[in-house]
C-alpha positions as CSV (number, residue, x, y, z in Angstrom):
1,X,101.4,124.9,101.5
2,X,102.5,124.8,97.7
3,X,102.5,121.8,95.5
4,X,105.8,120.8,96.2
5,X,105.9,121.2,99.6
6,X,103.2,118.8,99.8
7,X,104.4,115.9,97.5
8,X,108.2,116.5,99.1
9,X,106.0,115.3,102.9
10,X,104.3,112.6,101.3
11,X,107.0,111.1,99.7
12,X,110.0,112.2,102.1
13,X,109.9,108.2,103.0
14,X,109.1,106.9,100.2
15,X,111.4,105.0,97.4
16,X,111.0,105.3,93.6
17,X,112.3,102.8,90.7
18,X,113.2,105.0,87.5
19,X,113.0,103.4,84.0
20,X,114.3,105.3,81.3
21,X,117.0,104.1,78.4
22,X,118.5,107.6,77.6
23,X,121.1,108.8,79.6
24,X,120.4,112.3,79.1
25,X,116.9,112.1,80.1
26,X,117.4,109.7,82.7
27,X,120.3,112.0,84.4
28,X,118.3,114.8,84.3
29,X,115.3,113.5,85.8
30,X,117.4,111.6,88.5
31,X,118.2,115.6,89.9
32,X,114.4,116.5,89.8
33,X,113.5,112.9,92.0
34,X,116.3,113.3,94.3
35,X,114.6,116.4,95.4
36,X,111.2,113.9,96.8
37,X,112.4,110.5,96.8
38,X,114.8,108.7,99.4
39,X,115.8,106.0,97.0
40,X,116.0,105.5,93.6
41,X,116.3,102.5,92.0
42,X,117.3,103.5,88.5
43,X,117.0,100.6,85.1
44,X,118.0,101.0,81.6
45,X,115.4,98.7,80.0
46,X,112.3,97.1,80.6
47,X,114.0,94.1,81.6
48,X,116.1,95.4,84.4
49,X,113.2,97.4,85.3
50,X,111.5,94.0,86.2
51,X,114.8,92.8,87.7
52,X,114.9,95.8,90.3
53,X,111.0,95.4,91.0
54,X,111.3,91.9,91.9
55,X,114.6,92.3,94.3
56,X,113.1,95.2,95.8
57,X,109.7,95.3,95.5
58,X,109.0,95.7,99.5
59,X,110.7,98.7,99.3
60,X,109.3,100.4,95.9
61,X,106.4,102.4,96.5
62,X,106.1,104.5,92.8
63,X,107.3,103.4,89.5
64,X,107.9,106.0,86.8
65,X,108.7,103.9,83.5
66,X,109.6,105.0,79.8
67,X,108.0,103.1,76.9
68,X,110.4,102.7,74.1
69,X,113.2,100.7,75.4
70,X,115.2,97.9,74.1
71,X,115.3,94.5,75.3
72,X,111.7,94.3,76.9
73,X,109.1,97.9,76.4
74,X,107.6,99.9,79.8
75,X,104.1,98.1,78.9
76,X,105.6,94.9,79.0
77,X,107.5,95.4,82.0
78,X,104.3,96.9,83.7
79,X,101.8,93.8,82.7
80,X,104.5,91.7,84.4
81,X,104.5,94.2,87.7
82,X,100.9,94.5,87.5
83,X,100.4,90.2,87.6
84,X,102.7,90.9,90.7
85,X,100.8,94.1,92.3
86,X,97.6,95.1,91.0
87,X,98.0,97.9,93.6
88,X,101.5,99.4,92.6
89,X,101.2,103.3,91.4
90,X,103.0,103.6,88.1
91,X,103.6,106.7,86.1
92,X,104.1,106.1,82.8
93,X,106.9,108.9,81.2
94,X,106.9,109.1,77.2
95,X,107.3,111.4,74.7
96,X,104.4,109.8,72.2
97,X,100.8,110.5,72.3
98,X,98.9,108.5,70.3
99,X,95.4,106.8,70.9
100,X,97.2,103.0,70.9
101,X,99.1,104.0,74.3
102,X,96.3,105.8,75.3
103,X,94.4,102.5,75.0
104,X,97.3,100.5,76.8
105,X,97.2,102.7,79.8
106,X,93.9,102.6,80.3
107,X,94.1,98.6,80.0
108,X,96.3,98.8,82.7
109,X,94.6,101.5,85.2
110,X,97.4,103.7,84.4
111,X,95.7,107.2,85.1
112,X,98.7,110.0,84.9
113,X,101.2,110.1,82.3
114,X,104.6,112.2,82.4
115,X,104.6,114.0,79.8
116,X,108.8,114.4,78.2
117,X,110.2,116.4,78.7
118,X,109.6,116.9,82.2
119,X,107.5,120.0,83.4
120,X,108.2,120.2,87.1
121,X,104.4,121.5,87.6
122,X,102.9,118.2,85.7
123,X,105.6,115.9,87.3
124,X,104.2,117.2,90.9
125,X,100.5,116.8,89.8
126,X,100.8,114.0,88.5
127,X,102.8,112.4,91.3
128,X,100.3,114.1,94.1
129,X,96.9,112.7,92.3
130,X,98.4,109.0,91.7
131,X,99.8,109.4,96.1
């Protein structure tokens, strides 16, 4: 069994909350996760990121977040879900790759990182190691 045919079993029940402020990105990535996910709860900004967790939370089981967004960063918003669920698997997705974010995700046990733009192969590794 490929990859992909493995992630799309483990996560045929499973719901995802996408952050992401571009449109563009977050449109195109929307068509990659509808392919796995059975829900997607999608934010703009950190903040309504945070919003969506908190309504939903019983039925999130994977965050993928951006960084840079107005109103309230992915870091923040993931300190704030972390306080909530130490347990919750978070991706974070980001364009930047420096040693300060580095240092941020390893402060929060955030293991994978989605690389943009997206590389189907690296999003289904990455989504299979944190699963």
């Amino acid at each position: 069994m490929n990859n992909a045919l493995i992630l799309r079993e483990k996560t045929r029940n499973m719901n995802l909350l996408f952050v992401e402020d571009s449109e563009i990105v977050r449109m195109s990535a929307v068509k990659l996760f509808e392919e796995f996910f059975d829900e997607i709860f999608i934010g703009v900004d950190g903040k309504e990121g945070l919003n969506l967790y908190l309504e939903f939370q019983e039925e999130i089981d994977l965050i993928i977040t951006d960084i840079n967004m107005p109103n309230m960063d992915g870091i923040e918003m993931v300190e704030l879900i972390k306080k909530e669920n130490p347990q919750m698997p978070i991706l974070f997705f980001t364009a930047n790759d420096d040693a300060e974010l580095n240092k941020n995700f390893n402060d929060l046990n955030i293991e994978n990182i989605l690389r943009k733009p997206i590389i189907i192969s690296d999003f289904i590794d990455s989504v299979n190691k944190l699963l």
